[in-house]
C-alpha positions as CSV (number, residue, x, y, z in Angstrom):
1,X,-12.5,-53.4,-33.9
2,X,-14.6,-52.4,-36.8
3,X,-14.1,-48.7,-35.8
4,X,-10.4,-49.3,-35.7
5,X,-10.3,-51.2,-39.0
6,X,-12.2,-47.7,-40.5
7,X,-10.8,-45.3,-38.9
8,X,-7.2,-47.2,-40.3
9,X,-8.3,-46.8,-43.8
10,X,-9.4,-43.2,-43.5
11,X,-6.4,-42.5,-42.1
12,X,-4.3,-44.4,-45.2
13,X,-6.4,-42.3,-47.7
14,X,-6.2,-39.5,-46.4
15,X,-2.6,-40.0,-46.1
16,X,-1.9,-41.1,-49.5
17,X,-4.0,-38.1,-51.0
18,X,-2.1,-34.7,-49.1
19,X,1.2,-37.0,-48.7
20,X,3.0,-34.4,-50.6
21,X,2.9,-32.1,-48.2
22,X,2.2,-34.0,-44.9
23,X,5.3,-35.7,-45.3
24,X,7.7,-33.1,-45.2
25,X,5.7,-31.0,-42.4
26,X,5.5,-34.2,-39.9
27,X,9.1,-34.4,-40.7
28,X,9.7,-31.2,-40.1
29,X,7.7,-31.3,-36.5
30,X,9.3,-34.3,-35.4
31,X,12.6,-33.2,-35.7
32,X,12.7,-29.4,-34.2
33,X,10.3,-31.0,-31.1
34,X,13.5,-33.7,-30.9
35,X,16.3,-30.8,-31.3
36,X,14.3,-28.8,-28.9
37,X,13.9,-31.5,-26.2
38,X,17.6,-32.0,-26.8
39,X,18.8,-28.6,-26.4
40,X,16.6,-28.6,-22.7
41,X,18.0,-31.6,-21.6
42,X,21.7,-31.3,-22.3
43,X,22.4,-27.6,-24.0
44,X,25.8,-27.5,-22.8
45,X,27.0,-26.1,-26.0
46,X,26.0,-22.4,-26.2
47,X,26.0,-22.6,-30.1
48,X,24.1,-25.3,-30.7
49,X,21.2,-24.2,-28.2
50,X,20.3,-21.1,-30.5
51,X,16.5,-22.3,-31.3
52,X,17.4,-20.6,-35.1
53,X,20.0,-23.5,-35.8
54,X,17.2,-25.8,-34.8
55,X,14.9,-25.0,-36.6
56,X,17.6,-24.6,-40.0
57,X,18.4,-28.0,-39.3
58,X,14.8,-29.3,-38.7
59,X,13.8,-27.7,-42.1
60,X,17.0,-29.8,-44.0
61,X,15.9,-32.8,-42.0
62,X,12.1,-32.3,-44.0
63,X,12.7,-32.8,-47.3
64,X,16.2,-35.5,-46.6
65,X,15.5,-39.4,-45.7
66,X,14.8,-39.7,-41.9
67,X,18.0,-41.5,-41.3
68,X,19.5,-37.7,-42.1
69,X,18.0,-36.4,-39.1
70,X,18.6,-39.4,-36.3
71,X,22.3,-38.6,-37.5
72,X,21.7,-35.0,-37.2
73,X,20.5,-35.7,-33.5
74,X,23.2,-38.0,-32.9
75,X,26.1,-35.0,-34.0
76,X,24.6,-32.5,-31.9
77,X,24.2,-35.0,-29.2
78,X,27.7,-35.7,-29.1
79,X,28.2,-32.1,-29.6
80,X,26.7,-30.7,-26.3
81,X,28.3,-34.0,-24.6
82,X,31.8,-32.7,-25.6
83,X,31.2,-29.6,-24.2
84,X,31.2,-31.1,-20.5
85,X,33.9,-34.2,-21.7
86,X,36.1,-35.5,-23.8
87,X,35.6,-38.9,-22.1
88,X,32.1,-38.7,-22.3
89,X,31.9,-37.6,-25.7
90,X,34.3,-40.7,-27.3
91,X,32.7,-43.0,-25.1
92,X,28.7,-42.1,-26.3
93,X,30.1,-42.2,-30.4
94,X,31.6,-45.4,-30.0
95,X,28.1,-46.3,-28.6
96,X,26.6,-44.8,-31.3
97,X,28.7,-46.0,-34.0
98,X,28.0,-50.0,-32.8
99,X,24.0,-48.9,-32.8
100,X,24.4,-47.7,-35.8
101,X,26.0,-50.5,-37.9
102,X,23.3,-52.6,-36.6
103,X,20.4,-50.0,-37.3
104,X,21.2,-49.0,-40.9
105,X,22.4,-53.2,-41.9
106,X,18.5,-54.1,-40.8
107,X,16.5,-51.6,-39.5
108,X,17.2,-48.3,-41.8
109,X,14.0,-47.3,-42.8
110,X,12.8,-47.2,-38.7
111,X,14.4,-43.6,-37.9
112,X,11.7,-42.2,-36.5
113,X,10.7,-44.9,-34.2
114,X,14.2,-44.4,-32.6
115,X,13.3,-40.6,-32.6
116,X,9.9,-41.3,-30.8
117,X,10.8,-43.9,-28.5
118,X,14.0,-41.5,-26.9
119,X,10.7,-38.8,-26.8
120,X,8.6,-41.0,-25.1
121,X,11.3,-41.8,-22.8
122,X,11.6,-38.1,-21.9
123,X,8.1,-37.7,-21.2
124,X,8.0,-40.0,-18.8
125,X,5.8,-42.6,-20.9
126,X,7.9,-45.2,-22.9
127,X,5.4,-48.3,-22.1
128,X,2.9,-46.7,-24.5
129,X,4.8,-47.2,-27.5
130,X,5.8,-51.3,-27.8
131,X,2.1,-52.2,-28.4
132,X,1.8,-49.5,-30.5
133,X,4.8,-50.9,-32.7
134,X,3.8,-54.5,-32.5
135,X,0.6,-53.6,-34.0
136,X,1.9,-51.5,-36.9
137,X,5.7,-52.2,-37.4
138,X,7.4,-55.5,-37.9
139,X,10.2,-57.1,-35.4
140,X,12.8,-55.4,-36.5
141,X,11.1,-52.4,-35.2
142,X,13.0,-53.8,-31.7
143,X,16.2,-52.7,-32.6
144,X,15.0,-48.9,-33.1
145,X,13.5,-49.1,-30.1
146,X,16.1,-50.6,-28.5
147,X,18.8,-47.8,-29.4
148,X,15.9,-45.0,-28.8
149,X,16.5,-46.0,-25.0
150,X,19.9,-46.0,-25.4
151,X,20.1,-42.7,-26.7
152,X,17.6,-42.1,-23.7
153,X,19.9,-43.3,-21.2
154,X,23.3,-41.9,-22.6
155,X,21.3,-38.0,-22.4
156,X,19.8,-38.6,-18.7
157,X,23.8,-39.7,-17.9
158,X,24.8,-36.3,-18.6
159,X,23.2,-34.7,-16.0
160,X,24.6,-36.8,-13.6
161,X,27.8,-37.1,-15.0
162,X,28.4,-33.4,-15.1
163,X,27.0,-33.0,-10.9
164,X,30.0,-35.7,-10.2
165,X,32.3,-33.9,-12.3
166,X,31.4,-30.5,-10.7
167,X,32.0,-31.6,-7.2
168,X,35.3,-33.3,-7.9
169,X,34.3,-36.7,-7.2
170,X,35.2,-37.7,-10.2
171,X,39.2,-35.6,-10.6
172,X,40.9,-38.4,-11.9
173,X,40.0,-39.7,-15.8
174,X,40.0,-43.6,-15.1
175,X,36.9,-42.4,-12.9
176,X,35.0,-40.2,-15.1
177,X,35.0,-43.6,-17.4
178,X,34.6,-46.2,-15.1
179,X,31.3,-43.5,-14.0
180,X,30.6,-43.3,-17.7
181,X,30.5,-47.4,-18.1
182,X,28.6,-48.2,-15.6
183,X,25.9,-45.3,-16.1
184,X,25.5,-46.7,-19.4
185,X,26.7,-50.0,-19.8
186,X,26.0,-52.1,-16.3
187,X,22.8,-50.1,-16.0
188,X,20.1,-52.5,-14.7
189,X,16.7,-50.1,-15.4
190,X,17.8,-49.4,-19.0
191,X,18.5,-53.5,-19.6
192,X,15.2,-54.2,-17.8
193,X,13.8,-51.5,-20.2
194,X,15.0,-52.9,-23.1
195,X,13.9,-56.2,-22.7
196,X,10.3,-55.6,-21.8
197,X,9.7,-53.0,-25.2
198,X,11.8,-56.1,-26.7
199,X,9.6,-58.7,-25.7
200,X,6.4,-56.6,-25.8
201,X,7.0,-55.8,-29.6
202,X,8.0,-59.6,-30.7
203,X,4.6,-60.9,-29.1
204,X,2.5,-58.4,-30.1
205,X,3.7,-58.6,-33.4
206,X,3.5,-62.8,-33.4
207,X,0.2,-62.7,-32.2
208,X,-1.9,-59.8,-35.2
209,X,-0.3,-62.2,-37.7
210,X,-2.3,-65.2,-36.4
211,X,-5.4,-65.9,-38.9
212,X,-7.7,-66.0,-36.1
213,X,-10.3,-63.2,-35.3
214,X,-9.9,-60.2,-32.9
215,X,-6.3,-61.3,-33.4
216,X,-5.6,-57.1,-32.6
217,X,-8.1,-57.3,-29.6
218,X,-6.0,-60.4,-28.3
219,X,-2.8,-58.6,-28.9
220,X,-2.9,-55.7,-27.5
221,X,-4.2,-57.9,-24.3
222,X,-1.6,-60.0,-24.0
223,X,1.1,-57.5,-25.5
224,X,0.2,-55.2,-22.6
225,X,0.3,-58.1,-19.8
226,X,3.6,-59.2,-20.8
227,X,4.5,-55.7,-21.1
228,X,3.6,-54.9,-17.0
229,X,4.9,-58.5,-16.0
């Protein structure tokens, strides 16, 4: 715990003394690494894949507030959706537009949470990151992580929703959305998902503000129990 506790506080000052610059360049990475993984998973708009507008964007997103670039994410999102559907495109900004009137009324200074948890998601590893934000966010970090799933979800869709559309099981509209609703809004895994980063979070979170010692120890324990049950 000690070793935690210093290697914290050399973090912070080491932070606080090259923040000028660290700030912008971690910035910078985040976002072309997210516009990038993007781009792989659904580059269905030609345009929008060229690693040069990536980058351009990435380099905005650096020196603008970090809700700038889960918006810029979002547009090209919806972007390269368009590009296989209409349906599937109006459908994933209405999403988006509900997540966001929740994310920027309590939650707007948590973009890059959102950013990291879709990442994680990606990479195949999104139970390493609710501890994580328990122990160093508060529990409104749930509702970044929350719509970083969603986001998640509504890019792994794609794929799927562009094999169905290619092999004319889905000709008719009415079917490309009633495929589109329940890919995203019946789905069991990304509700079950949701919950246990939800849950995880809130009781990690309850338990490093108790005044009791190895209160971190204790929840990163029980955070990661609740987390597997």
């Amino acid at each position: 715990m000690t070793f935690l506790l210093e290697l914290k506080d050399n973090i912070n000052k080491f932070y606080n003394k090259h923040n000028v610059y660290l700030v912008p360049a971690l910035k910078f990475v985040v976002a072309f690494i997210s516009f990038l993984l993007l781009n792989v998973q659904i580059g269905y708009m030609t345009v929008l894949k060229n690693p040069l507008i990536a980058l351009a964007v990435s380099i905005i997103c650096a020196f603008l507030p970090s809700g700038f670039t889960v918006v810029a994410l979002s547009i090209f999102m919806l972007a390269h959706l368009y590009a296989i559907s209409a349906e599937f495109a109006v459908i994933s900004l209405c999403i988006v537009l509900v997540m966001y009137l929740l994310y920027f009324r309590f939650a707007p200074k948590t973009a890059y949470i959102l950013i990291i948890t879709a990442m994680f998601c990606w990479v195949k590893i999104p139970f390493a990151l609710p501890v994580a934000v328990g122990l160093c966010s508060s529990v409104a970090a749930v509702i970044p992580v929350s719509f970083g799933i969603i986001m998640y979800y509504i890019i792994r869709t794609a794929s799927d929703y562009e094999a169905a559309i290619s092999d004319d099981s889905l000709s008719e509209s009415m079917k490309q959305i009633s495929f589109l609703i329940e890919s995203l809004l019946k789905n069991r895994q990304m509700l079950v998902l949701i919950i246990a980063a939800a849950v995880t979070i809130i009781v990690v979170y309850i338990i490093r503000r108790q005044k009791i010692d190895h209160s971190w120890k204790i929840a990163i324990i029980v955070g990661s129990i609740t987390q597997f049950l």
